[in-house]
TORKOL-4160 file (C-alpha; in steps of 0.2 Angstrom, whole numbers, padded with zeros to 4 digits, m for minus):
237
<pt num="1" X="0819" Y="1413" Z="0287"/>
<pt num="2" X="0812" Y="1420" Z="0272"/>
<pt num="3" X="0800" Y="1434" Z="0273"/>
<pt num="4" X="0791" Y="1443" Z="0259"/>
<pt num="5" X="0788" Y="1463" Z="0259"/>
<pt num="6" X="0772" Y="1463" Z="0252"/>
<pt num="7" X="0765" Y="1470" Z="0266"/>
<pt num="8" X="0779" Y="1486" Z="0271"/>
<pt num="9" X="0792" Y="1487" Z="0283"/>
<pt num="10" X="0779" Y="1490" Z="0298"/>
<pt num="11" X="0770" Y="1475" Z="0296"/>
<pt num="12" X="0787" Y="1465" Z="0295"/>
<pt num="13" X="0794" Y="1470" Z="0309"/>
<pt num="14" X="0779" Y="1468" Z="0320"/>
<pt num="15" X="0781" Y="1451" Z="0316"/>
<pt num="16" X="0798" Y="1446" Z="0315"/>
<pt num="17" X="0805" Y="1460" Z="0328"/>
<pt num="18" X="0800" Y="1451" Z="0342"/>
<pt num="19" X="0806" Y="1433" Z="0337"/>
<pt num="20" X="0819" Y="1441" Z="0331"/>
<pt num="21" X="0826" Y="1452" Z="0348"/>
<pt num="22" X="0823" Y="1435" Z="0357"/>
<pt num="23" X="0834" Y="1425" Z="0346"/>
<pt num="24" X="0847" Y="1437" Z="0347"/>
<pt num="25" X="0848" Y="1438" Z="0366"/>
<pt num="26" X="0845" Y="1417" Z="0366"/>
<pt num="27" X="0860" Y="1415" Z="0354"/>
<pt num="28" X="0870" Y="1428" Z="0367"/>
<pt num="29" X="0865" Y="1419" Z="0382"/>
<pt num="30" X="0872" Y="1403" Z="0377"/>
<pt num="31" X="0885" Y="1409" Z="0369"/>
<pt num="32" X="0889" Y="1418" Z="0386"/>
<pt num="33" X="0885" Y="1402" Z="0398"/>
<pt num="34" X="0896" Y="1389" Z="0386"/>
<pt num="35" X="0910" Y="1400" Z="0386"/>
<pt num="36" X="0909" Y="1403" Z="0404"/>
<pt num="37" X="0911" Y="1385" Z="0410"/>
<pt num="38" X="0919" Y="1380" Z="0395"/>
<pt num="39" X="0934" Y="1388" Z="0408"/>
<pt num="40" X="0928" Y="1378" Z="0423"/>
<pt num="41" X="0936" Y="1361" Z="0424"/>
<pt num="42" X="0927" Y="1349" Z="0432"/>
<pt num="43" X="0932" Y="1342" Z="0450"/>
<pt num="44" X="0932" Y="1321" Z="0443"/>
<pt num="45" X="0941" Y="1326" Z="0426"/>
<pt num="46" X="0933" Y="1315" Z="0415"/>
<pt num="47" X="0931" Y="1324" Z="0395"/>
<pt num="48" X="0912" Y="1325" Z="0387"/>
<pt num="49" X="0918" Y="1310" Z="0379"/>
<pt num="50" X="0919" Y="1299" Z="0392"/>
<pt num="51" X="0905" Y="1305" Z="0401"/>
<pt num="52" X="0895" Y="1300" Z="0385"/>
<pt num="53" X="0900" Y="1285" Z="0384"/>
<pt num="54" X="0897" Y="1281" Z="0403"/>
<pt num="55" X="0878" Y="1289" Z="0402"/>
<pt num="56" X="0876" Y="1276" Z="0385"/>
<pt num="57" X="0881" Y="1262" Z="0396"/>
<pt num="58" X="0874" Y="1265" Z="0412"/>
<pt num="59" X="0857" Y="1262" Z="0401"/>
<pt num="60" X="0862" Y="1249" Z="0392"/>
<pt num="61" X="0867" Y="1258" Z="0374"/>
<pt num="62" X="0884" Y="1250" Z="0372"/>
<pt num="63" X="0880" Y="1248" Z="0355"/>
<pt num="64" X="0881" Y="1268" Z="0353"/>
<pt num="65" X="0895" Y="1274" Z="0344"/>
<pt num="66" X="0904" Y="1291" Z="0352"/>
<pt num="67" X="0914" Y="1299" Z="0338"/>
<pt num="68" X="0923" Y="1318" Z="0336"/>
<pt num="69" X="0915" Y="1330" Z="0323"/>
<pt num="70" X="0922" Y="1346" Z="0318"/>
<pt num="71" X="0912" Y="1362" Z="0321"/>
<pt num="72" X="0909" Y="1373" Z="0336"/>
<pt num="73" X="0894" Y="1366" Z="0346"/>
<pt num="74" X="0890" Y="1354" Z="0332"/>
<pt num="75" X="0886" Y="1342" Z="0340"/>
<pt num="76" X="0873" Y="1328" Z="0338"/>
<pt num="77" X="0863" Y="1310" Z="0340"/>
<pt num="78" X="0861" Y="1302" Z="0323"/>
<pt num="79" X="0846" Y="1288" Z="0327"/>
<pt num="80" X="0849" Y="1280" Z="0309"/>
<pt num="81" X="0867" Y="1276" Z="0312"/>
<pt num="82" X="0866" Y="1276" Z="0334"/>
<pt num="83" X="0880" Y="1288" Z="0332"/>
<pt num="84" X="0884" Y="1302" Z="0344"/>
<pt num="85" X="0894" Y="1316" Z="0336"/>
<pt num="86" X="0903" Y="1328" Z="0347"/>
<pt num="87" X="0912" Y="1342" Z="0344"/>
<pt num="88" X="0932" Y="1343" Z="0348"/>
<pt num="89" X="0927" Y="1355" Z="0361"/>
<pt num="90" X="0914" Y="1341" Z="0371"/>
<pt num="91" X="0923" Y="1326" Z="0365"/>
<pt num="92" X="0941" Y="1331" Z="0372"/>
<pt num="93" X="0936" Y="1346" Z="0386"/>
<pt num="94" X="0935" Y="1342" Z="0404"/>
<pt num="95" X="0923" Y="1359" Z="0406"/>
<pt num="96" X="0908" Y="1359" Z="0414"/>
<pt num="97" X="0901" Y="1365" Z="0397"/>
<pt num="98" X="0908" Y="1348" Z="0389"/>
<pt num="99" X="0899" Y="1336" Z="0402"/>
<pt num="100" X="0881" Y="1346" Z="0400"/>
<pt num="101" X="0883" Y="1348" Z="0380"/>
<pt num="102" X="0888" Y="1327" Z="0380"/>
<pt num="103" X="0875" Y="1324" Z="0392"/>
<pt num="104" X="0861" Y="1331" Z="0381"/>
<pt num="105" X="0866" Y="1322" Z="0366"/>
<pt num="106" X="0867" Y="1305" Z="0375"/>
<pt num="107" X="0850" Y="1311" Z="0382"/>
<pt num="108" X="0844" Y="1310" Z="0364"/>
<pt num="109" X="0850" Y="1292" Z="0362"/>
<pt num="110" X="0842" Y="1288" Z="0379"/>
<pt num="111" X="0825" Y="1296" Z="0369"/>
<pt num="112" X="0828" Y="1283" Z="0355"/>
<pt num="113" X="0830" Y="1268" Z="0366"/>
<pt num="114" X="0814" Y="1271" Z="0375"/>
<pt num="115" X="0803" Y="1276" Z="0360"/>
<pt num="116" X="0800" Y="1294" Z="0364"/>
<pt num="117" X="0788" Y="1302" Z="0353"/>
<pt num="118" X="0790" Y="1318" Z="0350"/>
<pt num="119" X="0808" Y="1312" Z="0343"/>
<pt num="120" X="0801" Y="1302" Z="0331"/>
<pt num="121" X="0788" Y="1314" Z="0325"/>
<pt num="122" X="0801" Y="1326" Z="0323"/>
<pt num="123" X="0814" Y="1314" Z="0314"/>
<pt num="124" X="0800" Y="1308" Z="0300"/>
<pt num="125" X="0795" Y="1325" Z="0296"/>
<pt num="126" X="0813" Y="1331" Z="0289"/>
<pt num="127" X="0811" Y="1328" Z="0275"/>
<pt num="128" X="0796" Y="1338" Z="0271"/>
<pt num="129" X="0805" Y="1351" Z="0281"/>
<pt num="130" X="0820" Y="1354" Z="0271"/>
<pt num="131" X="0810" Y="1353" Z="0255"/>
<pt num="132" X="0795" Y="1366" Z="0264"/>
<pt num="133" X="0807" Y="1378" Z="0272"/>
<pt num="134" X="0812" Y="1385" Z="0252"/>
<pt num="135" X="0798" Y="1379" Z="0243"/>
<pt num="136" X="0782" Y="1385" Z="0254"/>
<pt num="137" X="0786" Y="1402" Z="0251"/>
<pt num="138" X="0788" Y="1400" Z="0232"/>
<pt num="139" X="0773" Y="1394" Z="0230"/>
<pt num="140" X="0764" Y="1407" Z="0243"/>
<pt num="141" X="0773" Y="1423" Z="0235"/>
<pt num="142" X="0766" Y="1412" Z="0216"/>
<pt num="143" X="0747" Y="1412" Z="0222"/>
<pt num="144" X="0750" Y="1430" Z="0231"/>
<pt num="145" X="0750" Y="1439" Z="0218"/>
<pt num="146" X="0736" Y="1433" Z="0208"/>
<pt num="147" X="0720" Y="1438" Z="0210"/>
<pt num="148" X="0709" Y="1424" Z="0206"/>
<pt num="149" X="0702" Y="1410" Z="0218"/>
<pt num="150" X="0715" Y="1400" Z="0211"/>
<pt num="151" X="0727" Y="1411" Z="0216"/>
<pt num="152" X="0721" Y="1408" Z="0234"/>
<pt num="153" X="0722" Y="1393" Z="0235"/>
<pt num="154" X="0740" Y="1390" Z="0228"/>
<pt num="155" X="0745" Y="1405" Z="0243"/>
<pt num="156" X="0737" Y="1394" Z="0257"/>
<pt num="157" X="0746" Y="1378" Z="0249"/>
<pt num="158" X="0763" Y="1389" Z="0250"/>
<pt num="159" X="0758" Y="1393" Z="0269"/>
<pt num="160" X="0753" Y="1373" Z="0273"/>
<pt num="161" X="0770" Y="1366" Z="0265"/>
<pt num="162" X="0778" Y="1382" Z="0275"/>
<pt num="163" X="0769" Y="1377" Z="0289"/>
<pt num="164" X="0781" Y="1359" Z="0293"/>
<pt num="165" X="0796" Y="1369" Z="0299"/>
<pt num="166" X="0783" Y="1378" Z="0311"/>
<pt num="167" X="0779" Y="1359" Z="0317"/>
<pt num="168" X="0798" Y="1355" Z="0316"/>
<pt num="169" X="0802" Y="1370" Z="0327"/>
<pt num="170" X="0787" Y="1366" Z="0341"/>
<pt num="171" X="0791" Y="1347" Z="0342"/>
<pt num="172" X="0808" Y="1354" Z="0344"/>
<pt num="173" X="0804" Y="1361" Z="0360"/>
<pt num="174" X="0801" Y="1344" Z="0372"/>
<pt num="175" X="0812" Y="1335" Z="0361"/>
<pt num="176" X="0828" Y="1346" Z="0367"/>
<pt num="177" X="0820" Y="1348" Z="0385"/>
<pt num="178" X="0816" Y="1331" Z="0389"/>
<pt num="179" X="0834" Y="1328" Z="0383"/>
<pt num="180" X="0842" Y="1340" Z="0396"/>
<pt num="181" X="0830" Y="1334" Z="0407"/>
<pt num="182" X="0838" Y="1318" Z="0408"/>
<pt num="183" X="0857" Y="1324" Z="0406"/>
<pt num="184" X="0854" Y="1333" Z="0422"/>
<pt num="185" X="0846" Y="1320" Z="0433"/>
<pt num="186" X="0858" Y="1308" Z="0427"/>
<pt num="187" X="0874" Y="1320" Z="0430"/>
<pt num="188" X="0866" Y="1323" Z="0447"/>
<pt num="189" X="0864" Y="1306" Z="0451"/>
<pt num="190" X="0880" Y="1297" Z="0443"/>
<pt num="191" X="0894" Y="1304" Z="0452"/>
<pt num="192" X="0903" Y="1312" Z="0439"/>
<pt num="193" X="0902" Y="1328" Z="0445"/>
<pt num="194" X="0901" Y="1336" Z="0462"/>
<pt num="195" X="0883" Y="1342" Z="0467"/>
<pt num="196" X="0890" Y="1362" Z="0466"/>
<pt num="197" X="0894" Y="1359" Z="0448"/>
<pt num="198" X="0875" Y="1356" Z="0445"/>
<pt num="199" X="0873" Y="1377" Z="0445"/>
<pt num="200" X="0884" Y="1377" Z="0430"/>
<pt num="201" X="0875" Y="1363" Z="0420"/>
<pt num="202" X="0859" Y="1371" Z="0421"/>
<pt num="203" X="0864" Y="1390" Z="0417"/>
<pt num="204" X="0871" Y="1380" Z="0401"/>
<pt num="205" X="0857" Y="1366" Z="0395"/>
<pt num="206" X="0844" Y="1381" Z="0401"/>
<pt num="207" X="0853" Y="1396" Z="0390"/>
<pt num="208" X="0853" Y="1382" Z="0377"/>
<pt num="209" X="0834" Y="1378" Z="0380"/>
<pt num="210" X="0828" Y="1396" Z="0375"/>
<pt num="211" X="0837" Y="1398" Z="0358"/>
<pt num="212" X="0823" Y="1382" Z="0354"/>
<pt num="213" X="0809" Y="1393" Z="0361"/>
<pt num="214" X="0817" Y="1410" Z="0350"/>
<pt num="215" X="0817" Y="1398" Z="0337"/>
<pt num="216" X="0799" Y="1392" Z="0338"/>
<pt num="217" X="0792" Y="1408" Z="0339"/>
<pt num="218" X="0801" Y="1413" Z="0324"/>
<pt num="219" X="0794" Y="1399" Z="0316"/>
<pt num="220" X="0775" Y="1402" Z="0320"/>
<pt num="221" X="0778" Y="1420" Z="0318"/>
<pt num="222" X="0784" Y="1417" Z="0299"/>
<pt num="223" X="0767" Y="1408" Z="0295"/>
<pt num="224" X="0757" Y="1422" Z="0305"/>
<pt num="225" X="0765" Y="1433" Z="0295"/>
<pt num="226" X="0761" Y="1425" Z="0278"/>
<pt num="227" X="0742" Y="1421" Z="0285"/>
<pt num="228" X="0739" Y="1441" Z="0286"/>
<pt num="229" X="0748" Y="1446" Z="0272"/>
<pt num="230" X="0735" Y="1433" Z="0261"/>
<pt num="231" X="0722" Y="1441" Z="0272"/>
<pt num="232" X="0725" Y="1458" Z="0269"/>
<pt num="233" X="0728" Y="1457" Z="0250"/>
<pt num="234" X="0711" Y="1447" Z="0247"/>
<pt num="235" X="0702" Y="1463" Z="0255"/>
<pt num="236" X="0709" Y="1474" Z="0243"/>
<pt num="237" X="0706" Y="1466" Z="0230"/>
C-alpha cells in the first residue's frame, strides 16, 4: 500500500499503525490456525480435493473443473474459466485445514451459480483496481503539490481512482464470508467430517475471515490518509 510522507512520520502512523498491527496479528492468526490443523487428519480421509469436487456436485456444478496450482494457500475460484484452483497442500492433504480451505473456494463457485452480488461487483471492478492501486497516487502526489485549484482537483481525482481498491477491499468482506458461510454449513451437514472436527473449521475460515477485515481497514485508512493530507496542505497555503 503506497503512502506518501507529505504529512511527517506522526500523521503516518496514526493512520497506517493501526491497520497495520491488525494485519500483522490477522496474517499470524491464520498463519497459526492452518498450520495447526494442517496436522489434524480428518476422521473420513478424504483430501480438499475430493471434498471440493463432492461440495460442486452435491449442487449441481459438475461442470467445475478442480485442478492443483502451486503456491502456499494459493488457492482460488476462477468464475471466467469455472475453475477451482487449489493448492498442493488442499488438493492432496486430508487435514482439517485442506477440507475448510477447499470448502471456501467451492463456496465461491456456489456464489457464481446462484448470482451472488457482491461477487460480481467485486469481479467487474478488477480492472479499475489494478490500474487504481499504482496510478491514484500518482496522480494524487501530481496535484499535491501544486498550489492552484487545478492542482485540487487532479489530488481528489488521484484519491477517487485510489478509492476502487478501498471498494475492492469492502466488497471483499461478504464475498469471503458468505463463502465460508457456506463451506461450514455444508461440511456440517454432508457427512464428510465428524461434528467435533467443526471447532477446527471455524478457528481456520474465521482466522482467515479477519485478514479481509485488516485488509479493509487498511484500505479505507490509505484514502483517509490522502483526504487529510489534501486538507491540510490547502490550509497552509
Amino acid at each position: 500500500m503506497f503512502f506518501p510522507m507529505v504529512g511527517g512520520y506522526g500523521t503516518y502512523l496514526l493512520f497506517s499503525l493501526p491497520a497495520l498491527l491488525l494485519g500483522l496479528w490477522a496474517q499470524a492468526k491464520v498463519k497459526g490456525a492452518f498450520q495447526k490443523y494442517s496436522q489434524v487428519r480428518s476422521f473420513v480421509g478424504l483430501s480438499g480435493a475430493d471434498i471440493a469436487r463432492k461440495m460442486l456436485n452435491a449442487n449441481g456444478l459438475n461442470n467445475v473443473n478442480v485442478v492443483e496450482g502451486g503456491g502456499m494457500l494459493s488457492d482460488n475460484y476462477d468464475p471466467g474459466g469455472k475453475v477451482l484452483h487449489l493448492s498442493s497442500e488442499t488438493y492432496r492433504g486430508v487435514s482439517i485445514s485442506a477440507a475448510g480451505v477447499a470448502a471456501h473456494e467451492a463456496g465461491h463457485a456456489l456464489q457464481d451459480q446462484q448470482g451472488y452480488v457482491p461477487m460480481h461487483i467485486r469481479s467487474a471492478i478488477v480492472p479499475a483496481v489494478q490500474i487504481g492501486s499504482w496510478l491514484g497516487p500518482i496522480i494524487f502526489m501530481l496535484g499535491l503539490f501544486f498550489s492552484s485549484v487545478v492542482g485540487t482537483q487532479v489530488a481528489w481525482l488521484g484519491i477517487i481512482i485510489f478509492s476502487a481498491t478501498a471498494v475492492f477491499a469492502l466488497v471483499t468482506l461478504p464475498v469471503e464470508l458468505d463463502a465460508s458461510r457456506r463451506a461450514k454449513e455444508w461440511l456440517a451437514s454432508s457427512g464428510v467430517l465428524y461434528q467435533s472436527e467443526m471447532e477446527g473449521i471455524n478457528r481456520v475460515l474465521d482466522a482467515a475471515a479477519w485478514t479481509y477485515v485488516a485488509g479493509a481497514i487498511q484500505a479505507v485508512s490509505t484514502v483517509l490518509y490522502y483526504v487529510f493530507l489534501l486538507s491540510g496542505s490547502r490550509r497552509r497555503n
